[in-house]
Structures are given as structure tokens and as C-alpha cells.
C-alpha positions in Angstrom: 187.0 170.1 298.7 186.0 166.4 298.3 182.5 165.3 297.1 181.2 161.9 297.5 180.2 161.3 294.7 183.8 161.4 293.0 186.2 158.6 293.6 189.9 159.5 293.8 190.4 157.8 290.3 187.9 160.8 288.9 189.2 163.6 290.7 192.8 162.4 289.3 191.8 162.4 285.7 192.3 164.8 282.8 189.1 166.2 281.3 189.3 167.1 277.8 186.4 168.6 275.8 184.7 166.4 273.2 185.9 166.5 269.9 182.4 168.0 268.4 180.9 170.6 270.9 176.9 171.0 270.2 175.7 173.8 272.1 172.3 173.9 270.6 169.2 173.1 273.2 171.4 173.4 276.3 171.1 175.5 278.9 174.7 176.4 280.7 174.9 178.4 283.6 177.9 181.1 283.6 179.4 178.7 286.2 179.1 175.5 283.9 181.1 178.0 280.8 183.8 179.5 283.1 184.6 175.4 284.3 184.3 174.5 280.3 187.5 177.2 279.8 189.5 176.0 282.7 189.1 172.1 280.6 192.1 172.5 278.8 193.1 168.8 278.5 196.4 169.2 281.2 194.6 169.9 284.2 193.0 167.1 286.5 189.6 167.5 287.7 191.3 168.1 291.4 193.2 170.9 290.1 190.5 172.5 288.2 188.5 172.5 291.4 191.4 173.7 293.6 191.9 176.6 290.7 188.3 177.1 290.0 187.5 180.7 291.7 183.7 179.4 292.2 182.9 177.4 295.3 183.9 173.8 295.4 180.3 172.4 295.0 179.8 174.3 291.9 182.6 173.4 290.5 181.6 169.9 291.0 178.0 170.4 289.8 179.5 171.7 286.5 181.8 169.3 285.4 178.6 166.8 286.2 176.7 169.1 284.1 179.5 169.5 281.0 179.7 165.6 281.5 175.9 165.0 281.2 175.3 166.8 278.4 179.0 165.3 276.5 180.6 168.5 276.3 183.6 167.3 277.8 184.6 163.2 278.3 186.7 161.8 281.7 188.9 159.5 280.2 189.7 156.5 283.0 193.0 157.5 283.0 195.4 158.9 286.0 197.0 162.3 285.0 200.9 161.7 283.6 204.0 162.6 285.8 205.7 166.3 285.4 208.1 164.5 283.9 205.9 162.9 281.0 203.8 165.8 280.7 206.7 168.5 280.2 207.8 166.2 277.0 204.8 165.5 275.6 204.1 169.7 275.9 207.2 170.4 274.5 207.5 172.2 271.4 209.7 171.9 268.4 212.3 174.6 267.5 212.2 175.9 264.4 214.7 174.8 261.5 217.4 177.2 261.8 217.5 179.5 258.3 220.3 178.8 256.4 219.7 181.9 254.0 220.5 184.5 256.4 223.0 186.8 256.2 225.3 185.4 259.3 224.7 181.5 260.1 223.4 180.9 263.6 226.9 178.9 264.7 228.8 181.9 263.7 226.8 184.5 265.6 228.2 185.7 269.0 225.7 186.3 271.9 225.8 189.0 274.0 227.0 187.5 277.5 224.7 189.2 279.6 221.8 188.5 277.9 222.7 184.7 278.5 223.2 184.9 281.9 220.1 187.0 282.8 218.4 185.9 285.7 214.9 186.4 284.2 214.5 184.7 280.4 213.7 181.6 278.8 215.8 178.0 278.7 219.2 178.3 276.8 218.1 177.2 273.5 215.3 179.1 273.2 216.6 182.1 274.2 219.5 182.0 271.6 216.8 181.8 269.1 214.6 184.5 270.5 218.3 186.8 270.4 219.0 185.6 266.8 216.0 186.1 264.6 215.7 189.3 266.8 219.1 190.3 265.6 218.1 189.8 262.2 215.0 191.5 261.7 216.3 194.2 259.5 218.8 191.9 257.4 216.2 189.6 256.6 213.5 190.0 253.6 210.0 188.3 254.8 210.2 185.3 252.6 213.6 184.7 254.3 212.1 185.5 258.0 209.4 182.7 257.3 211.4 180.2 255.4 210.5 180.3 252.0 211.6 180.8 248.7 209.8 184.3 246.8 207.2 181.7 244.5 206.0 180.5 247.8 201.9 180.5 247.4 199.6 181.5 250.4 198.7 177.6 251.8 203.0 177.4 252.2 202.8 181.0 254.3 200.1 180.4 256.4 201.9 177.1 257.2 205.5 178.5 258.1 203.6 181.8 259.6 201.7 179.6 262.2 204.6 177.0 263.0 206.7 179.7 264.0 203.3 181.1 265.7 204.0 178.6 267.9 207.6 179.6 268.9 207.0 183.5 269.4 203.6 184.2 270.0 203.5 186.0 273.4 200.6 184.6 274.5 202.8 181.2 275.0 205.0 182.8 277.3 202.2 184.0 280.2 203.3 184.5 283.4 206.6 183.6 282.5 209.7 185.5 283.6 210.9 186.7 281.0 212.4 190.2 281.3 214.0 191.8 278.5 213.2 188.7 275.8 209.6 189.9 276.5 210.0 192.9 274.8 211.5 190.9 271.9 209.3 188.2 271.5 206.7 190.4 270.7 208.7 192.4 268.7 209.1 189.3 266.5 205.8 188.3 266.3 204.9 191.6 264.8 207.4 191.2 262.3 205.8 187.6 262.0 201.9 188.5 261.5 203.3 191.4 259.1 205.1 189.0 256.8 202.5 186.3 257.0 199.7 190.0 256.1 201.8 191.0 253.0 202.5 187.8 251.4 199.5 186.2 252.0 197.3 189.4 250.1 197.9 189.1 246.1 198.1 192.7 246.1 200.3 193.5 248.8 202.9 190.7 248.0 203.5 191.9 244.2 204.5 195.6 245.9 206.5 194.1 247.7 208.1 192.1 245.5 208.9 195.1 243.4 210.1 196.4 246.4 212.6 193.6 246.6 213.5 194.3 242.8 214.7 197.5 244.0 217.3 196.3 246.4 214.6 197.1 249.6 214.5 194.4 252.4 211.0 196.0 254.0 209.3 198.8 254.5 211.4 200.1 257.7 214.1 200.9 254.9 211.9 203.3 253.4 210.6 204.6 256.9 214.7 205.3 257.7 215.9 206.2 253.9 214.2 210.2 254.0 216.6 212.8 256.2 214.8 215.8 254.1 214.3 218.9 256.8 215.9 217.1 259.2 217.9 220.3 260.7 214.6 221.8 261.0 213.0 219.6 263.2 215.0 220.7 266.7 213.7 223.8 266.5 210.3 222.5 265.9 210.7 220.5 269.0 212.2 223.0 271.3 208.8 225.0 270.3 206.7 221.4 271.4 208.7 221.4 274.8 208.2 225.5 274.9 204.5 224.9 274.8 202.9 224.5 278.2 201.3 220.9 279.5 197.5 220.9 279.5 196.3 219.8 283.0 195.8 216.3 283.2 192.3 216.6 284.6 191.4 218.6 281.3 193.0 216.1 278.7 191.1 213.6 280.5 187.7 214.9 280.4 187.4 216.3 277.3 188.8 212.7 276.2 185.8 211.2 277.7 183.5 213.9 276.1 184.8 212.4 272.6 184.3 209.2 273.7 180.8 209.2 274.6 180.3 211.6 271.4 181.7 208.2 269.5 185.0 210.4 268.2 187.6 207.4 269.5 190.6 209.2 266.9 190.2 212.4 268.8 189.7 210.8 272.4 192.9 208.2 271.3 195.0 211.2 270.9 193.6 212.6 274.6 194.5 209.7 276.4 197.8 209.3 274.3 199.0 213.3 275.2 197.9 212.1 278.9 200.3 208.8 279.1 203.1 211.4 278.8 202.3 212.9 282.0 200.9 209.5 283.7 201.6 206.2 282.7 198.6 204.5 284.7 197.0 201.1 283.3 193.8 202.6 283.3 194.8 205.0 280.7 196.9 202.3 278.3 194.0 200.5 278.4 191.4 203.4 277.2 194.1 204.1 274.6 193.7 200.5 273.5 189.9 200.6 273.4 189.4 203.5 271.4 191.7 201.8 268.9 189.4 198.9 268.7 186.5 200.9 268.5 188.7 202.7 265.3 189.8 199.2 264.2 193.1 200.6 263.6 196.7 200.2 264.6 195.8 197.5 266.4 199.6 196.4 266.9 199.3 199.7 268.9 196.3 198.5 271.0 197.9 195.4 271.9 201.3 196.9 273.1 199.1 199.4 275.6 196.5 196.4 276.4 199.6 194.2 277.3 201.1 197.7 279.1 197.7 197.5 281.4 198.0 194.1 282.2 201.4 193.8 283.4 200.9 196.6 285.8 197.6 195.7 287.1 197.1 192.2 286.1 194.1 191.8 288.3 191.7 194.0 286.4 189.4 191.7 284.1 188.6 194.7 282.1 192.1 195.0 280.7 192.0 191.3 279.5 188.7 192.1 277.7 190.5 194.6 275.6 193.6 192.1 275.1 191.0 189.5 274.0 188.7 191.6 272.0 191.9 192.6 270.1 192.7 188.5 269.6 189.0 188.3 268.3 189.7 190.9 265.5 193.6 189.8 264.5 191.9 186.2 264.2 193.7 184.5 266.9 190.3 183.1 268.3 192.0 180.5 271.0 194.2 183.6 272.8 191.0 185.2 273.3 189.2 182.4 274.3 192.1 182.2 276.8 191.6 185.6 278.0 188.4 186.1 277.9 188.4 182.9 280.5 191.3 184.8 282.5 188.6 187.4 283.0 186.2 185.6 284.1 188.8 184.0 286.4 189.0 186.9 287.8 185.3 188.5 288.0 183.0 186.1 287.4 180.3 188.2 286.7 181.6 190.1 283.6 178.4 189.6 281.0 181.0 190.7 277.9 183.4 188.0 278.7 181.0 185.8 279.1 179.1 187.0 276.0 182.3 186.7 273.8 183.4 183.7 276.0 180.4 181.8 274.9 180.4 182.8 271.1 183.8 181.8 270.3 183.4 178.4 272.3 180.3 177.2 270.3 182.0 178.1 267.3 185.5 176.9 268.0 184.7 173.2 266.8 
């Protein structure tokens, strides 16, 4: 692994990429971007070597490169001990709401959800299980903090500080079993708060909703039982009706798709998941729905369904990232848009995309 020209004092420092990226003029190999992804200011230039899925000489040659040309700097300085680096990377918890219905001191946690094997630290994971627990009791001023004359600078600042606590995209690769499911169930709850009080129009309907004794919109979506005795007999008439074959959804899917109809291929792929639930299927749901631009919540929960079944497909983490790109999280697709690469080096559109969002990062 070792090149002569890099003392151990090198190899043991921390790379971080220059404050002020200029892109303009230079001409990067796919090798030199893919190293510029895996700089991420915690890794050592050892351990990006070691990790780099390139060959150890080009690895080398483009951190030489990214050096030359000042994209990234090599501080003199020896990489800190787990000890130091697990502080400095900690995060802080949110303030605990003191509005809410039942204070977090008074709340009792279910028993075996504490002593799950797979989850995060203690702490944490009582948090995760209490704003979880209160998603329906809590209006979104009260989820985020703030009182109702709160103006949009005050949202976007409470939205992306608890951003920082539940976005899922913090917890990769973690074991995290069931809390999985309701981190991201939180964070939607999060980006829709942080969508309706931060659009003019959108926050005065819903504070007239409010003036009518309505927490959200999932009150409304459970208040209306109308026809309600009429709907097993609809659905013994659904179950009555014979499955198309598989083979049939799945190719006159792909007929709409290459014909540019992505609603009517969606709905294909989506009446096929409920005879297969294969991750290349949740993840050509997921595309058509960014082609659509629409229910992209949606997109992201079969994108995330791919991954975690075949985590080794780069083409999944496209869709994930692409996703990022248009929900405006820019540095979680940078992120996996570099995962793809990771994993096939050669993918043009993460490279493409890869590229784009880099030189316009800074």
C-alpha cells in the first residue's frame, strides 16, 4: 500500500477539502472525483487509501492531484484518538418540549423496546420513542419548537437542528432495527412541518385548521367513516378478482415506461410488489416517481426498501440520491451518489451528478 513518496506523518493525517473549491480549468479524472468524496475531513489519508475501491497507486496519484491543484489541504497534523474524535463528532440532543401533552420524565417506555438488541445508545433512543409517541398529539409548531408567530428564518432553523437528530441518512449502516422504521417516520413528519410553515399559503390553512380544534391533516384523513360498511364487500370483490401474471404486469409496465407514461408504469410495478417484493422492482417504483416528481416520500421509502435488500447495487443509491437532489438535501446525495461510485466506479450518472453538486457545494 505504501508509496515512497509519503512519509508516515502524511499518510496519518486528515485531509479536508479547501474551504473555496474552484473547479474551473481543471481537468479531474473520475478517479481524482471519487477520492475528492471519500475526503470527508475524519478519514486519514491511510484509511482513504485502504477504503478507496481503486488501486493503491491511484489513490495516491489523486490525492497528489487534489493537492496540486488546492482542492483539498494536508494539515501537518496526526489524526485524533477514537476517544477525541467520538466527542468532537457528537451531537447535541435536542431541548426536550416542554409544551407537549405528557412531559418526557413522566412518560413510561416500553421495556422491550429498551432492551433491544439492535437500536441506538440509551438517550437517544428514548428520544427517538418519545417524539415518535407524540406525533399525533403534537401540532407542527409544537413538533419544531416554536410558538404559532414563528417566521420562516426561526423554522428553517429548528427544522434543520432537529435534521440533525433524525435524518436517516445519519444513522447508515447502523443497527438499528425497529427505531429505523421510526426515525424515518419522524423525519417525514419533520420535512412536512418545516413544507407547511415555511409556504405563506400553506401555513395560514393550517392555521385555520388549528382554529378549528385540528392538530394536522392525519385528523382529517381519520375523521370520515361515510360508506364504511360498504367497503368489505368491495374488497372481497378485489380478492375475488384473479392475479394478473407477474410476467404480464411487468412488461406492459416497461411498455409505459419507454412510452414515457411513469403514472401508469408506477401503478404496474406497484400491483407487481404484491406478488414479489424484489429490490429491483422498489426501485423501478421509485424511479418512475422521480420521473413524475411526485410522492416522493413514497420514492424514498421503496429506494431505501432496495437498498437494504441489495445494498450492493449502485443503481439503487442513484435513485436514493437523485431523490436527495430534488427534496434539496444536496450533501445526502453527494454522499450517495459517492456510495455508488464506491461501488461501480464506472457509473457516468453518478459521476455526472457527483461532479455537479461538488463544484457547486461551496
Amino acid at each position: 500500500m505504501s508509496d515512497p513518496n509519503w512519509e508516515q506523518s502524511k499518510l496519518a493525517a486528515v485531509p479536508r477539502r479547501a474551504a473555496e473549491m474552484l473547479f474551473e480549468g481543471l481537468d479531474l479524472r473520475p478517479a481524482d472525483w471519487l477520492v475528492l468524496y471519500r475526503v470527508d475531513g475524519k478519514s486519514s489519508c491511510k484509511e482513504i487509501v485502504v477504503a478507496s475501491p481503486l488501486t493503491s497507486q491511484q489513490t495516491f496519484e489523486s490525492l497528489e492531484k487534489l493537492l496540486s491543484t488546492k482542492l483539498i489541504e494536508l494539515p501537518r497534523v496526526e489524526k485524533e484518538v477514537p476517544e477525541e474524535a467520538e466527542a468532537k463528532a457528537a451531537f447535541v440532543l435536542p431541548d426536550i418540549p416542554a409544551s407537549w401533552p405528557v412531559p418526557m420524565e413522566r412518560t413510561r417506555f416500553d421495556p422491550d423496546l429498551m432492551a433491544a438488541e439492535e437500536g441506538p445508545e440509551e438517550e437517544l433512543r428514548r428520544l427517538i420513542l418519545y417524539y415518535h409517541g407524540n406525533l399525533k398529539a403534537v401540532n407542527y409548531y409544537q413538533l419544531l419548537g416554536l410558538e404559532p408567530d414563528a417566521d420562516v428564518k426561526s423554522v428553517r432553523r429548528a427544522y434543520f437542528k432537529l435534521s440533525k437528530v433524525f435524518h436517516p441518512d445519519r444513522f447508515f449502516r447502523q443497527k438499528l432495527g425497529v427505531f429505523r422504521e421510526m426515525v424515518e417516520t419522524i423525519f417525514r413528519w419533520l420535512n412536512d412541518a418545516h413544507k407547511v410553515l415555511s409556504d405563506k399559503r400553506r401555513k395560514a390553512e393550517y392555521d385555520a385548521l388549528l382554529g378549528r380544534g385540528v392538530l394536522g391533516p392525519w385528523q382529517l384523513e381519520e375523521e370520515p367513516q361515510v360508506q364504511q360498511r360498504e367497503a368489505p364487500a368491495k374488497e372481497r370483490q378485489e380478492v375475488m378478482k384473479p392475479r394478473r401474471p407477474l410476467a404480464d404486469l411487468l412488461a406492459e409496465a416497461k411498455i409505459h415506461e419507454r412510452a414515457g407514461e411513469f403514472r401508469a408504469a408506477f401503478d404496474l410495478y406497484e400491483e407487481a410488489l404484491k406478488q414479489r417484493r424484489s429490490p429491483e422492482l422498489m426501485n423501478r417504483s421509485a424511479e418512475c416517481l422521480i420521473r413524475l416528481k411526485e410522492d416522493l416520500d413514497l420514492a424514498e421509502s421503496r429506494a431505501r426498501g432496495a437498498i437494504s435488500a441489495a445494498p450492493d447495487v449502485a443503481r439503487y443509491w442513484v435513485a436514493l440520491a437523485f431523490i436527495c437532489e430534488l427534496t434539496e438535501r444536496a450533501t445526502s446525495a453527494i454522499e450517495h451518489y459517492g456510495q455508488a461510485l464506491v461501488l461501480d466506479p464506472h457509473h457516468q450518472g453518478a459521476l455526472t451528478r457527483l461532479q455537479f453538486l461538488m463544484s457547486h457545494e461551496s
